[in-house]
C-alpha positions in Angstrom: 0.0 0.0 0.0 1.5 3.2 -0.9 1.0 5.7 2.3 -2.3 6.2 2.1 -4.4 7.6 4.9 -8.0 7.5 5.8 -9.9 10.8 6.3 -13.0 11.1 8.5 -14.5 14.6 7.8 -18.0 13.6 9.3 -20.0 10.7 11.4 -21.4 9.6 7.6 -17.9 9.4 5.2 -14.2 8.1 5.3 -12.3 8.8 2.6 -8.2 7.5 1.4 -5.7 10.2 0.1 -2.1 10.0 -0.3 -1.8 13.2 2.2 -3.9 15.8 3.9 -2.8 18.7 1.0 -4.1 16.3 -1.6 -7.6 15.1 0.6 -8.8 18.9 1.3 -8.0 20.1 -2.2 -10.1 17.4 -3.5 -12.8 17.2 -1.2 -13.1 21.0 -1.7 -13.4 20.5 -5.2 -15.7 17.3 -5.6 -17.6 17.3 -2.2 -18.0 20.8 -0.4 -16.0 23.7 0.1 -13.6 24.3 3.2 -14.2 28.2 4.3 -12.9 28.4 7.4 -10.9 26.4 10.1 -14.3 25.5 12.1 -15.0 23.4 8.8 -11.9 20.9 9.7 -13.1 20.9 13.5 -14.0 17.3 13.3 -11.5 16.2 10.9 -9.5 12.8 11.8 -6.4 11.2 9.8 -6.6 7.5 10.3 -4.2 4.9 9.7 -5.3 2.4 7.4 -4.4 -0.4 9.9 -6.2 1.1 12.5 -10.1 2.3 11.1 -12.8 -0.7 10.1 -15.0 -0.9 8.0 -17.8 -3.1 6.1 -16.6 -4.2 2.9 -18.0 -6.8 -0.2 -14.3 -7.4 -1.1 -12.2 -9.9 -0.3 -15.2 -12.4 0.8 -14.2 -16.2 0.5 -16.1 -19.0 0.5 -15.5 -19.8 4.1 -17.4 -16.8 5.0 -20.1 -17.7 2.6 -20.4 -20.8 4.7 -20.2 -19.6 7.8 -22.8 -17.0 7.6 -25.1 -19.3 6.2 -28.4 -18.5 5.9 -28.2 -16.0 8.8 -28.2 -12.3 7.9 -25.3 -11.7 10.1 -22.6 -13.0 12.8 -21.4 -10.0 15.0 -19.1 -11.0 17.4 -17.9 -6.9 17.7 -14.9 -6.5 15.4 -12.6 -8.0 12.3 -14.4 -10.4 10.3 -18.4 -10.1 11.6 -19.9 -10.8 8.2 -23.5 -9.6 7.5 -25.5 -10.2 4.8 -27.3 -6.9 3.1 -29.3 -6.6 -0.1 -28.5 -9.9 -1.6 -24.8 -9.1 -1.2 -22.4 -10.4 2.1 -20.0 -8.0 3.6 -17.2 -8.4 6.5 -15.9 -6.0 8.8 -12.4 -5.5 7.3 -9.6 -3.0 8.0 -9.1 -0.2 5.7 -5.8 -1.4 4.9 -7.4 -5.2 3.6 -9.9 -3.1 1.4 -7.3 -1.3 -0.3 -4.9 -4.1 -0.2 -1.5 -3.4 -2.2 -3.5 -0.7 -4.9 -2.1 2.7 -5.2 -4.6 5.1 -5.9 -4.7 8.0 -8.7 -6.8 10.5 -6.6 -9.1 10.7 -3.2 -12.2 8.8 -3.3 -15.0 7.9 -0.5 -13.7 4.5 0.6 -16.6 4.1 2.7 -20.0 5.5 4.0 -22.6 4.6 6.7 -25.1 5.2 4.1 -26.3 2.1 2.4 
């Protein structure tokens, strides 16, 4: 993985940059503009290693099998799977998710909007 870092700007929307230079100029660009300091209030840089999310990738067949027909297994952390809309995702670190891909610009690696 090439130094990327996970950006939290709100409760809803993590998103991986190379930097903090690069994330703000392209969130002000693509998601809403950055007036003043009080904007970055609630700002937090994550290491990729160390933020979790929900993910489709990576699934194997063992977790196919052990979720099963239930629509999830939470044990509260790495590797709960859940099953939503048809499709089966696992709690994952950011770093699993992005794996060994560099990235060409910011994007919204995840969302707690479904």
């Amino acid at each position: 993985m090439a130094n990327i870092k996970i950006f939290k700007m709100d409760d809803c929307s993590w998103y991986a940059a190379h930097n903090l230079m690069e994330f703000l100029n392209w969130y002000n660009k693509h998601i809403d503009s950055i007036e003043v300091p009080n904007d970055l209030s609630e700002l937090e840089i994550i290491e990729p290693e160390d933020g979790t999310m929900w993910s489709n990738e990576n699934i194997t067949q063992e977790d196919v099998e052990t979720l099963g027909d239930a629509d999830e297994i939470c044990r509260g952390g790495i590797g709960d799977l859940k099953r939503h809309d048809g499709d089966i995702f696992k709690m994952q670190t950011f770093a699993d998710v992005l794996g060994d891909e560099d990235i060409k610009e910011p994007y919204e690696i995840a969302s707690t909007e479904w």
